[in-house]
PDB file with one MODEL, atoms N, CA, C and O in Angstrom:
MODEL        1
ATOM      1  N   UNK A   1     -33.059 -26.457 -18.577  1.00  0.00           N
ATOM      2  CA  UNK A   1     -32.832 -25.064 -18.873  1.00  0.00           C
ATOM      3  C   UNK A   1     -31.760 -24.532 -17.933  1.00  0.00           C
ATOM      4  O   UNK A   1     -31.778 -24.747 -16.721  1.00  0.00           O
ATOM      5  N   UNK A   2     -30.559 -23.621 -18.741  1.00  0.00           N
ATOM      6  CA  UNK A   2     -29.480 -23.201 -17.824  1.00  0.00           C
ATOM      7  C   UNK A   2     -28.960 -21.728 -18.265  1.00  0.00           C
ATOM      8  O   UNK A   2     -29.116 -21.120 -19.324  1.00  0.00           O
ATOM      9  N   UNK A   3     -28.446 -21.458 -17.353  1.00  0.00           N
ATOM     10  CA  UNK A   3     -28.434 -19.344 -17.885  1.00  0.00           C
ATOM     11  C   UNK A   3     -26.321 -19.859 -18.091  1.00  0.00           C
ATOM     12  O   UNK A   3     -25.707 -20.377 -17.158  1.00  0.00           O
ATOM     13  N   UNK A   4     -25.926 -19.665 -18.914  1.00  0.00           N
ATOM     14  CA  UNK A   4     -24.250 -19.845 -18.799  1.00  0.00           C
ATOM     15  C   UNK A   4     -23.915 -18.413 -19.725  1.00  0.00           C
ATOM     16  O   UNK A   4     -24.579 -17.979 -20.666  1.00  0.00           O
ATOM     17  N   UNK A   5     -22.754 -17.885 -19.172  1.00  0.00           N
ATOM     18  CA  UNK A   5     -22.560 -16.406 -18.910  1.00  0.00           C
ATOM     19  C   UNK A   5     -20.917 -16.761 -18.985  1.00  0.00           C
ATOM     20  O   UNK A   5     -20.353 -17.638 -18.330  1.00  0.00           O
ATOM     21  N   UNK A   6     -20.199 -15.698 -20.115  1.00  0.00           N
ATOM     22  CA  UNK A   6     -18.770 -15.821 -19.867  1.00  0.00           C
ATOM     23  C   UNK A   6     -17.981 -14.384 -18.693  1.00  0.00           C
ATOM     24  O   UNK A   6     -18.474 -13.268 -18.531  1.00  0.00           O
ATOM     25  N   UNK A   7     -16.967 -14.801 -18.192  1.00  0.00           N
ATOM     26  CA  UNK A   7     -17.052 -13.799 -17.779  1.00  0.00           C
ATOM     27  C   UNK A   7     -15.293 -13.719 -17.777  1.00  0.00           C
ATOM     28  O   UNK A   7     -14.401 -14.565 -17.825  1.00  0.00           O
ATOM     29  N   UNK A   8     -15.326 -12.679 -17.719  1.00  0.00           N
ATOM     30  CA  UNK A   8     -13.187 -12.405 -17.798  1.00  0.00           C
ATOM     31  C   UNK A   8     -12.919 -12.467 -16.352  1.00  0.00           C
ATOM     32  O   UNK A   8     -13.570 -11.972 -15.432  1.00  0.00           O
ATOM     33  N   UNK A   9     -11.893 -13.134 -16.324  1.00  0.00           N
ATOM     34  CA  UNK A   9     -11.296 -13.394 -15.160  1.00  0.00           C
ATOM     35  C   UNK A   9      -9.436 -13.386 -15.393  1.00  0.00           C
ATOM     36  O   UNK A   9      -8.841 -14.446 -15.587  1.00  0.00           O
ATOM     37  N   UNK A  10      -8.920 -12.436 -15.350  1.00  0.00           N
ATOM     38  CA  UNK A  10      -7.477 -12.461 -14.800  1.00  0.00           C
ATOM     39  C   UNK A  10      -7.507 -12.315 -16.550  1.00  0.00           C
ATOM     40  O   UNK A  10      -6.876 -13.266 -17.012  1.00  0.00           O
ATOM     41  N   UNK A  11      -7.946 -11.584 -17.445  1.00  0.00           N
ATOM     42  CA  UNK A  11      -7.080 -11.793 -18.741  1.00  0.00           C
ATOM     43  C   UNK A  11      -7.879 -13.327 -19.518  1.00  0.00           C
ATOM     44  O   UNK A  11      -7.847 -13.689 -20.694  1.00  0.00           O
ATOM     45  N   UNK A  12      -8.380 -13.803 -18.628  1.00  0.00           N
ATOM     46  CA  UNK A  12      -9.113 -14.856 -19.535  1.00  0.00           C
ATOM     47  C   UNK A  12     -11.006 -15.503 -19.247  1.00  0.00           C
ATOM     48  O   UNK A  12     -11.554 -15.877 -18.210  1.00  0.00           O
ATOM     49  N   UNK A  13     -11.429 -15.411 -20.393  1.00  0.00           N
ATOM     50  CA  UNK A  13     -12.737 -16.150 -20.503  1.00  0.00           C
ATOM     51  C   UNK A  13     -13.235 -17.163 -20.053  1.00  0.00           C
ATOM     52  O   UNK A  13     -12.933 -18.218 -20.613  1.00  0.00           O
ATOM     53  N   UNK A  14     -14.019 -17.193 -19.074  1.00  0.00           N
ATOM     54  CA  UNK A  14     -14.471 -18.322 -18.225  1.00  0.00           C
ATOM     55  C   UNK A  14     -16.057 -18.275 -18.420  1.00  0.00           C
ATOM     56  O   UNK A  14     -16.835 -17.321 -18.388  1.00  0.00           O
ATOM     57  N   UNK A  15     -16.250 -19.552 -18.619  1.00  0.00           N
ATOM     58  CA  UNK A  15     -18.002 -19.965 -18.675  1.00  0.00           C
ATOM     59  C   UNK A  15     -18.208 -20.158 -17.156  1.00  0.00           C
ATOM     60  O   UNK A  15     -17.281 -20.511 -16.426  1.00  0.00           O
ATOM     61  N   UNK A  16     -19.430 -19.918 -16.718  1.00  0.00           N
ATOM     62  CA  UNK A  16     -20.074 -19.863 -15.391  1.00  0.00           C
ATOM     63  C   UNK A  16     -21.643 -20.346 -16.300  1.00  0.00           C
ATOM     64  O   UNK A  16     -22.093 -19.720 -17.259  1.00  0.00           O
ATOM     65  N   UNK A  17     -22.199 -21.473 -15.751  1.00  0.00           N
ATOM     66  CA  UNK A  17     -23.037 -22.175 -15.888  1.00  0.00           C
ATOM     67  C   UNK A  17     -24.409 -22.194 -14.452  1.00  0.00           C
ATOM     68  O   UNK A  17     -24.191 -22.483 -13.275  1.00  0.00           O
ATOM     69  N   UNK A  18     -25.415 -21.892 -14.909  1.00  0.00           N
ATOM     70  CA  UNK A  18     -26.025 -22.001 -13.648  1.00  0.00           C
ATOM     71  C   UNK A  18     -27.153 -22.921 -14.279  1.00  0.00           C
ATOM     72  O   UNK A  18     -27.514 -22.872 -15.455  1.00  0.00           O
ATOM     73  N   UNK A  19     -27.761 -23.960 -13.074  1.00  0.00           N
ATOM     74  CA  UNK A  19     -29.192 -25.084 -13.275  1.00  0.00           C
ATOM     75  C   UNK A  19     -29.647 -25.395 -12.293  1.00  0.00           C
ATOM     76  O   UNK A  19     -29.096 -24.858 -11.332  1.00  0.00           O
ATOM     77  N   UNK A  20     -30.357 -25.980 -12.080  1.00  0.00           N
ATOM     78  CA  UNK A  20     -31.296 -26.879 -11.123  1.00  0.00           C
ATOM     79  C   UNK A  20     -30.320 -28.027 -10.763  1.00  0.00           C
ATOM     80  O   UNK A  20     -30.660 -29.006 -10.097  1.00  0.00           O
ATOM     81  N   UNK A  21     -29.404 -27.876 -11.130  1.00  0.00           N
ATOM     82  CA  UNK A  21     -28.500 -28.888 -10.890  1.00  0.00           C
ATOM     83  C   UNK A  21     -27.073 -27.897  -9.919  1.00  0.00           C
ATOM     84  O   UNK A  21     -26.052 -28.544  -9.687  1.00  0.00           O
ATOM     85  N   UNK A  22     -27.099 -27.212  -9.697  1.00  0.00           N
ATOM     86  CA  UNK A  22     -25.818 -26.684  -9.224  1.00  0.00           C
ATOM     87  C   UNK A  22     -26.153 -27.051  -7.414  1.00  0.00           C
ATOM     88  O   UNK A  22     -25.172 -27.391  -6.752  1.00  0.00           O
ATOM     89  N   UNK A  23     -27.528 -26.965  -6.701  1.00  0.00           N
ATOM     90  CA  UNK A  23     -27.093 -27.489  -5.500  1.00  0.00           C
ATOM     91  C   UNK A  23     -26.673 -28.958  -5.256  1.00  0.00           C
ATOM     92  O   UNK A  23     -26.041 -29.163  -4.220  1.00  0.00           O
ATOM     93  N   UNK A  24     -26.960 -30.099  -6.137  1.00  0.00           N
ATOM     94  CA  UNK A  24     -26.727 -30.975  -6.063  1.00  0.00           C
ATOM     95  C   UNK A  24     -25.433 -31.672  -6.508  1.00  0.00           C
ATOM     96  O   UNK A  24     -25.135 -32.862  -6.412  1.00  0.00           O
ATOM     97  N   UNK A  25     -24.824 -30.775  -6.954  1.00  0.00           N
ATOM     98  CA  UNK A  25     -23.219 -30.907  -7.564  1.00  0.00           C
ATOM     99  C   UNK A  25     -23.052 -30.129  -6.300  1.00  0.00           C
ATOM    100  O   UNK A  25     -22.428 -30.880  -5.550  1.00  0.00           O
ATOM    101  N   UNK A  26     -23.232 -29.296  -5.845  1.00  0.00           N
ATOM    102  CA  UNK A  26     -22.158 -28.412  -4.941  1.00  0.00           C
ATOM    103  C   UNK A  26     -22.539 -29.765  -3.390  1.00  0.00           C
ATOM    104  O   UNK A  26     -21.485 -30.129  -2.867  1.00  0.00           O
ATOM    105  N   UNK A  27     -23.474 -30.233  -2.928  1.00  0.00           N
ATOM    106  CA  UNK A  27     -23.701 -31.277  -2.396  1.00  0.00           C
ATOM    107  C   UNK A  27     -22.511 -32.228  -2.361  1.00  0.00           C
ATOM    108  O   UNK A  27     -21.748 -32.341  -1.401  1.00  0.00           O
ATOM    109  N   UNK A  28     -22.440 -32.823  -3.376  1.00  0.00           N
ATOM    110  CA  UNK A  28     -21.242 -33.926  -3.803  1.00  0.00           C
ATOM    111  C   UNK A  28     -20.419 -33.999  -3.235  1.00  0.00           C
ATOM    112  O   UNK A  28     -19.907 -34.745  -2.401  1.00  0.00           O
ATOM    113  N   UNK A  29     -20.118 -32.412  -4.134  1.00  0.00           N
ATOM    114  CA  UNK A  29     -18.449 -31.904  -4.197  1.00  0.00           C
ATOM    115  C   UNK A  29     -18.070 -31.432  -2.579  1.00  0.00           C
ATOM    116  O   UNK A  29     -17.068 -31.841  -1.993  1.00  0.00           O
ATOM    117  N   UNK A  30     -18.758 -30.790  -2.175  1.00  0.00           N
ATOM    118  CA  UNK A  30     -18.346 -29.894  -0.453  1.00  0.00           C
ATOM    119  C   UNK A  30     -19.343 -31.157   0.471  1.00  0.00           C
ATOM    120  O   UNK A  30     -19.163 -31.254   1.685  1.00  0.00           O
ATOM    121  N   UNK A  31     -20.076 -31.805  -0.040  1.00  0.00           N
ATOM    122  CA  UNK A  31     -20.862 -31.941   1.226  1.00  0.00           C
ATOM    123  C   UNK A  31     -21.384 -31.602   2.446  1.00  0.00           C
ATOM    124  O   UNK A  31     -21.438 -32.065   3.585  1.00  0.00           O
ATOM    125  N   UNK A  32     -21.926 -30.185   1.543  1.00  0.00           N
ATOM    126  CA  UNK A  32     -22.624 -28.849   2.646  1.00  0.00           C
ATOM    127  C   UNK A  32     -23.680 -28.892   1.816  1.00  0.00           C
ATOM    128  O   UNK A  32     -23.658 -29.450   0.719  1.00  0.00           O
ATOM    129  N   UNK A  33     -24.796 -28.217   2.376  1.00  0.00           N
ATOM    130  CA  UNK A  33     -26.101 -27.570   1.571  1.00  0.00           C
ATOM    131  C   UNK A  33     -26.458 -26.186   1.299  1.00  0.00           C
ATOM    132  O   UNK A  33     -26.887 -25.388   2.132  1.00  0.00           O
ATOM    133  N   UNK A  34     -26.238 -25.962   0.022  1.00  0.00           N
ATOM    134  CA  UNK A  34     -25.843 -24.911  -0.551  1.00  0.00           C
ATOM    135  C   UNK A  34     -26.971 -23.901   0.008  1.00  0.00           C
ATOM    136  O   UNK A  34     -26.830 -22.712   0.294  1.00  0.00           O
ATOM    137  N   UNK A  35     -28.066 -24.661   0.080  1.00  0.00           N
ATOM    138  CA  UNK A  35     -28.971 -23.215   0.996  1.00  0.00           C
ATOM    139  C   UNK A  35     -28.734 -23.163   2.138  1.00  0.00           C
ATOM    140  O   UNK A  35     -29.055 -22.059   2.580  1.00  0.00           O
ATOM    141  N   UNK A  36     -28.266 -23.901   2.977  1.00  0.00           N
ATOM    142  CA  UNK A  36     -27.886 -23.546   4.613  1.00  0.00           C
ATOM    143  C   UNK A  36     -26.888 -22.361   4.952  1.00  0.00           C
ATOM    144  O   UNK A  36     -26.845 -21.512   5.842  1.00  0.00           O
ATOM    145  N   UNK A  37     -25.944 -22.743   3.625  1.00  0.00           N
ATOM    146  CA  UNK A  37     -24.388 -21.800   3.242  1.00  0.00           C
ATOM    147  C   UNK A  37     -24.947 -20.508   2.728  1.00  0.00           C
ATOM    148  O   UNK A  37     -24.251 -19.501   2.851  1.00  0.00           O
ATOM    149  N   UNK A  38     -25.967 -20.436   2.242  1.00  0.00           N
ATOM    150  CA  UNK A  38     -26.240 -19.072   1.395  1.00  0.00           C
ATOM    151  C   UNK A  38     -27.093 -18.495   2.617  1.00  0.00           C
ATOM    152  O   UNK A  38     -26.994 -17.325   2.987  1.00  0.00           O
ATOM    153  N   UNK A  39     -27.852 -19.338   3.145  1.00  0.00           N
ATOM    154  CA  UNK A  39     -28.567 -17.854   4.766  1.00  0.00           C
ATOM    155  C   UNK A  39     -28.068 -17.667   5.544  1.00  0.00           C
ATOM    156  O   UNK A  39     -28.373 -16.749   6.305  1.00  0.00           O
ATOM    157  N   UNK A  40     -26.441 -18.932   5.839  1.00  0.00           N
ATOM    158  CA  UNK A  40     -25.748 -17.775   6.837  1.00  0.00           C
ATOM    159  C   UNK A  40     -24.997 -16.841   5.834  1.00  0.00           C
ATOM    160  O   UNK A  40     -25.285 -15.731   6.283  1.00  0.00           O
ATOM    161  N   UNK A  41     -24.414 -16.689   5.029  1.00  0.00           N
ATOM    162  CA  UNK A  41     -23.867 -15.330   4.371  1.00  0.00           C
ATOM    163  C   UNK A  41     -24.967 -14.695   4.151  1.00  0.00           C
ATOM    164  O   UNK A  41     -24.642 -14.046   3.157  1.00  0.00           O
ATOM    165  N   UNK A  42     -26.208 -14.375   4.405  1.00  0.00           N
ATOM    166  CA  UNK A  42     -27.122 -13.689   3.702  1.00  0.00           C
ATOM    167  C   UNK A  42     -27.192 -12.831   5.515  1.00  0.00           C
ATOM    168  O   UNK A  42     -27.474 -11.639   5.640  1.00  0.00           O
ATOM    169  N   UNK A  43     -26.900 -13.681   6.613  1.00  0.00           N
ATOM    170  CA  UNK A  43     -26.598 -13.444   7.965  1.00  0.00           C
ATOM    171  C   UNK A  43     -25.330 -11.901   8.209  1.00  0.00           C
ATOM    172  O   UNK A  43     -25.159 -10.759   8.634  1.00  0.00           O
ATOM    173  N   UNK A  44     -24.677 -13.263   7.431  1.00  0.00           N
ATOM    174  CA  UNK A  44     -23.464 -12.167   7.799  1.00  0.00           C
ATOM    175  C   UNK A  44     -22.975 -10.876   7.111  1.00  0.00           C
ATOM    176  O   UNK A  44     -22.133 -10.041   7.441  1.00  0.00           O
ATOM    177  N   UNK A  45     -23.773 -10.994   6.060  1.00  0.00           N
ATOM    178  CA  UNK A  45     -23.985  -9.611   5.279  1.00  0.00           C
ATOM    179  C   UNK A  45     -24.771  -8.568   5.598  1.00  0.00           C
ATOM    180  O   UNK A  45     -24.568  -7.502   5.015  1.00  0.00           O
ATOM    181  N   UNK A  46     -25.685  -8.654   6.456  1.00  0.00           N
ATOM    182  CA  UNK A  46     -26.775  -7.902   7.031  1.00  0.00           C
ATOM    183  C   UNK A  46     -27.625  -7.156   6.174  1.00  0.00           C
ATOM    184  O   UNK A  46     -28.425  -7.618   5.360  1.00  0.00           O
ATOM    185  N   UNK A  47     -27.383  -5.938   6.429  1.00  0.00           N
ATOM    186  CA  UNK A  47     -28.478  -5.105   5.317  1.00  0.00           C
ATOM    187  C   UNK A  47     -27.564  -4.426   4.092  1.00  0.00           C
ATOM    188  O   UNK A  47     -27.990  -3.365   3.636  1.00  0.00           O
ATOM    189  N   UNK A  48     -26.782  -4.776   3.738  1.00  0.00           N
ATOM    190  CA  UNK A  48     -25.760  -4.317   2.609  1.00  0.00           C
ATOM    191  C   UNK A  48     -25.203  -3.267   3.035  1.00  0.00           C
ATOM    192  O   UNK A  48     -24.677  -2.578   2.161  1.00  0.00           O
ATOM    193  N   UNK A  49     -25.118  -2.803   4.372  1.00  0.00           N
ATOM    194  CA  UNK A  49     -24.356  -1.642   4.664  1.00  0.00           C
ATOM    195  C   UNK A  49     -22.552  -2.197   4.817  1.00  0.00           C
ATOM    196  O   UNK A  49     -22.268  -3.110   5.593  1.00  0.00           O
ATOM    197  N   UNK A  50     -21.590  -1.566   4.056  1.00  0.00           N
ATOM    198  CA  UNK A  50     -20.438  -1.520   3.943  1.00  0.00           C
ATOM    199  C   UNK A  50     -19.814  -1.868   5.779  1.00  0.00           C
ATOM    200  O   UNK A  50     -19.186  -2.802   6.277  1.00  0.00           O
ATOM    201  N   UNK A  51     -20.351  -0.661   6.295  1.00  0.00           N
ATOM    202  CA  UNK A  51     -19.586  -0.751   7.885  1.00  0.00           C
ATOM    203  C   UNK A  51     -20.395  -2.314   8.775  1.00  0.00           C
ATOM    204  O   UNK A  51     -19.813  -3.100   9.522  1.00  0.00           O
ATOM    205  N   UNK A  52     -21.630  -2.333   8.415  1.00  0.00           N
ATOM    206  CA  UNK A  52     -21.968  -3.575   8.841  1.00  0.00           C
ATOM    207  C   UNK A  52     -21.732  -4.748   8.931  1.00  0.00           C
ATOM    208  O   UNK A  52     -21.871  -5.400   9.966  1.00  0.00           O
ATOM    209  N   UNK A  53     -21.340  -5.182   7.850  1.00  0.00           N
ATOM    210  CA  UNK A  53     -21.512  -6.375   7.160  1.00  0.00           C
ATOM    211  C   UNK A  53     -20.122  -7.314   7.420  1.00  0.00           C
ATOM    212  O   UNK A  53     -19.003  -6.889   7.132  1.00  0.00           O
ATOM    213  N   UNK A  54     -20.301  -8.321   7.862  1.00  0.00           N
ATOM    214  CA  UNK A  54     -18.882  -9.048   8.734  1.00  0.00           C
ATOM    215  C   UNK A  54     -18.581 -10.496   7.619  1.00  0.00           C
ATOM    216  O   UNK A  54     -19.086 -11.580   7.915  1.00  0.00           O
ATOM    217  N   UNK A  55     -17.810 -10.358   6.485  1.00  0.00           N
ATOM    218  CA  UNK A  55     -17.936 -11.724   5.883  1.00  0.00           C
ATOM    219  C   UNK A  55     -16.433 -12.189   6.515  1.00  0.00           C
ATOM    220  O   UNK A  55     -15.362 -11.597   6.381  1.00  0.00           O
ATOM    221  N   UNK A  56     -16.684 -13.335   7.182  1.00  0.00           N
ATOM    222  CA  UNK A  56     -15.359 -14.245   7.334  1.00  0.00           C
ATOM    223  C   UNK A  56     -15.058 -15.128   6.319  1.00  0.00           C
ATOM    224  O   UNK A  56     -15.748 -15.455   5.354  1.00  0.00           O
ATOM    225  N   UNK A  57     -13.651 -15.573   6.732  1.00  0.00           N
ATOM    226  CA  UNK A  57     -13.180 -16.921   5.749  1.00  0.00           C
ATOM    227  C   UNK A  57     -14.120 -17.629   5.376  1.00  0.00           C
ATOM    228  O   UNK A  57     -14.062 -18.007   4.206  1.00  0.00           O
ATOM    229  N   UNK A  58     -15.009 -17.954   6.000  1.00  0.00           N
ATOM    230  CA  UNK A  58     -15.813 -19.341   5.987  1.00  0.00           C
ATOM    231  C   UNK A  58     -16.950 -18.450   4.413  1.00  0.00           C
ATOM    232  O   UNK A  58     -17.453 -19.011   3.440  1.00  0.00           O
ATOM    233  N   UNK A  59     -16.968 -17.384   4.693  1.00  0.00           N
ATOM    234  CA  UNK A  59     -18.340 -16.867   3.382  1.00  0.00           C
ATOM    235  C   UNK A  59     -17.473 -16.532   2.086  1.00  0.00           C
ATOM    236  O   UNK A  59     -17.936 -16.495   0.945  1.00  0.00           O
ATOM    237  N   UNK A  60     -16.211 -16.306   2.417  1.00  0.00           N
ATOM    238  CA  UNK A  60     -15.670 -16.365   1.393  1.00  0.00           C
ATOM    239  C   UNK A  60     -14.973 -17.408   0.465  1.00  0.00           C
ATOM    240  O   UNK A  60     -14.551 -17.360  -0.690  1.00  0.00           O
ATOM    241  N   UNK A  61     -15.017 -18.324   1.385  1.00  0.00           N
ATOM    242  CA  UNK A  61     -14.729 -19.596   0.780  1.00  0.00           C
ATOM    243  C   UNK A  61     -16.004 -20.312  -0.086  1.00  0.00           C
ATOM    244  O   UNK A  61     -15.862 -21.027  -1.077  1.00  0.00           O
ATOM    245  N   UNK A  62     -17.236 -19.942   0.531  1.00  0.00           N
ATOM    246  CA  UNK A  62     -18.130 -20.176  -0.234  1.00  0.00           C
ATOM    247  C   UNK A  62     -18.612 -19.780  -1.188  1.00  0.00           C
ATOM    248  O   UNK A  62     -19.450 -20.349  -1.888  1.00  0.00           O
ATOM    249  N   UNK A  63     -17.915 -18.273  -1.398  1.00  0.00           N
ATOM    250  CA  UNK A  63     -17.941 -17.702  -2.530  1.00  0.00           C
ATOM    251  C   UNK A  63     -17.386 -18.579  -3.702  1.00  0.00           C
ATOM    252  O   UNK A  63     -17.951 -18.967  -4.725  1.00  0.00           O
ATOM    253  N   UNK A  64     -15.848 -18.816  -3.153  1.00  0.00           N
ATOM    254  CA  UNK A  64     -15.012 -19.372  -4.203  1.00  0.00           C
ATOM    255  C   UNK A  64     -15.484 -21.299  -4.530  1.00  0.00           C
ATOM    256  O   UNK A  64     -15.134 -22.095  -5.401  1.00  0.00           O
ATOM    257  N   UNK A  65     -16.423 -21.405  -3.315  1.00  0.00           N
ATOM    258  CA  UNK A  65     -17.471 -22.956  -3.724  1.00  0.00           C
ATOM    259  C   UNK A  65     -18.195 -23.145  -4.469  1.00  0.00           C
ATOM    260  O   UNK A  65     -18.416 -24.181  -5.096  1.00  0.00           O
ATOM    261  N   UNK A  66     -18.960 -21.583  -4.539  1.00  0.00           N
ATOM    262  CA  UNK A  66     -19.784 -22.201  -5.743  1.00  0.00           C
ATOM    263  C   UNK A  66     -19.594 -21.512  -7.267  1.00  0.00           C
ATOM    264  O   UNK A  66     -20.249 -21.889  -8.238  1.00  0.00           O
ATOM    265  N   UNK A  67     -18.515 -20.358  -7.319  1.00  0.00           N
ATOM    266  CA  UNK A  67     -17.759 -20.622  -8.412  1.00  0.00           C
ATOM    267  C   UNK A  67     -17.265 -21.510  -9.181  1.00  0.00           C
ATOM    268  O   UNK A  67     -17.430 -21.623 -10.395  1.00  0.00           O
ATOM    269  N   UNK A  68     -16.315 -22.502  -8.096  1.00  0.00           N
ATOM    270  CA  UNK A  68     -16.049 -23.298  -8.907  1.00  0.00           C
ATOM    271  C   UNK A  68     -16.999 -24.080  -9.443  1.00  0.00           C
ATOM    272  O   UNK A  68     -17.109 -24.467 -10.606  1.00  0.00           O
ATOM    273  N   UNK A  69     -17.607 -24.263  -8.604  1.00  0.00           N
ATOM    274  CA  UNK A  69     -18.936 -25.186  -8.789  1.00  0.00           C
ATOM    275  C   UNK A  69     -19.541 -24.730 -10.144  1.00  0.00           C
ATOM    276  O   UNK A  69     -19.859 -25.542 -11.014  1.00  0.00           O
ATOM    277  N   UNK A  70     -19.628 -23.899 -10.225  1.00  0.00           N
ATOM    278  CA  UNK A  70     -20.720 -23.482 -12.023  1.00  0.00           C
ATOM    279  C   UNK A  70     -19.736 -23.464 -12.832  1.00  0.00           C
ATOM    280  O   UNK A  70     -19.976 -23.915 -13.952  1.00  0.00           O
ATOM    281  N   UNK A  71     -18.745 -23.103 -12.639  1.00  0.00           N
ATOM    282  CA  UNK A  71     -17.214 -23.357 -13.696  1.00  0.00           C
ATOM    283  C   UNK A  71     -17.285 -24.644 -14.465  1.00  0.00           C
ATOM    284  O   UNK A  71     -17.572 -24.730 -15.659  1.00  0.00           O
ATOM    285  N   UNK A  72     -16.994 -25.632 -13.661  1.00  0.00           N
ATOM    286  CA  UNK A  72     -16.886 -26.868 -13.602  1.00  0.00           C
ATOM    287  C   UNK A  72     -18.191 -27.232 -13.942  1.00  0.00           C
ATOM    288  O   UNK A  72     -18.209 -28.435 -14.201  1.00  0.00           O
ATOM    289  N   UNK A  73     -19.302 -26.707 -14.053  1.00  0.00           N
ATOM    290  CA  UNK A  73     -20.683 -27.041 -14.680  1.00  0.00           C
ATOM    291  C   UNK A  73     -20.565 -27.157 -15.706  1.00  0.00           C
ATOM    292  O   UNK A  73     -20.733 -28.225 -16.295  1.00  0.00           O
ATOM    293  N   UNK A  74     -20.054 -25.482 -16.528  1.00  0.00           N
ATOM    294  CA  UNK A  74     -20.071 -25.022 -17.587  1.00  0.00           C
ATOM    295  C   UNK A  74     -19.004 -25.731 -18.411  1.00  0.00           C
ATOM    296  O   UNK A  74     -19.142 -25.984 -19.607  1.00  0.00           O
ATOM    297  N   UNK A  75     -17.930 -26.034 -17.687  1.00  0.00           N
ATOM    298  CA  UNK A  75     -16.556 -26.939 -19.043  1.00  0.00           C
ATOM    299  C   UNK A  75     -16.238 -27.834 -17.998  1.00  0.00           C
ATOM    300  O   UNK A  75     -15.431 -27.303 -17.235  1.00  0.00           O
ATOM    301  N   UNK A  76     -16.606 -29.194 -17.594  1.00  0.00           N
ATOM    302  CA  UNK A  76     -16.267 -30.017 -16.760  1.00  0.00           C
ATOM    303  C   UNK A  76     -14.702 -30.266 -17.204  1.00  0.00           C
ATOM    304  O   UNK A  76     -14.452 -30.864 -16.158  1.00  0.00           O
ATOM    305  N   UNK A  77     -13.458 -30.295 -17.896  1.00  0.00           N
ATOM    306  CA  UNK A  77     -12.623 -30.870 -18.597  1.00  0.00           C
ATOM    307  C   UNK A  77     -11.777 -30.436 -17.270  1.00  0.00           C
ATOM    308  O   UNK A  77     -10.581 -30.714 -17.183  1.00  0.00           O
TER     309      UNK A  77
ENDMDL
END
């Protein structure tokens, strides 16, 4: 069972795929653990306050990790 969701990006339609399978592809691919990566950004976000909240390169790159990551779920080609 998988939730896949299109979403517009830049003028074009992109599938985003999510499963029980996305930490173990994101594993592979980065060879990080996708829950270790998600409680420190859950760290560095604090309590959702705007002035608080400190995301560096490193959380934003993980943003764009596991994007690709469900992208590439959803249309491997």
């Amino acid at each position: 069972m998988s939730i896949v969701r299109k979403i517009e990006i830049d003028g074009q339609d992109v599938l985003f795929k999510a499963s029980a399978a996305i930490p173990r592809i994101y594993r592979l691919k980065f060879q990080r653990d996708i829950y270790k990566d998600l409680r420190i950004l859950e760290k560095s976000i604090g309590e959702g306050d705007e002035e608080s909240s400190n995301l560096d390169l490193f959380s934003l790159e993980m943003f764009e990790n596991i994007a690709y990551t469900m992208a590439k779920h959803a249309d491997p080609q």
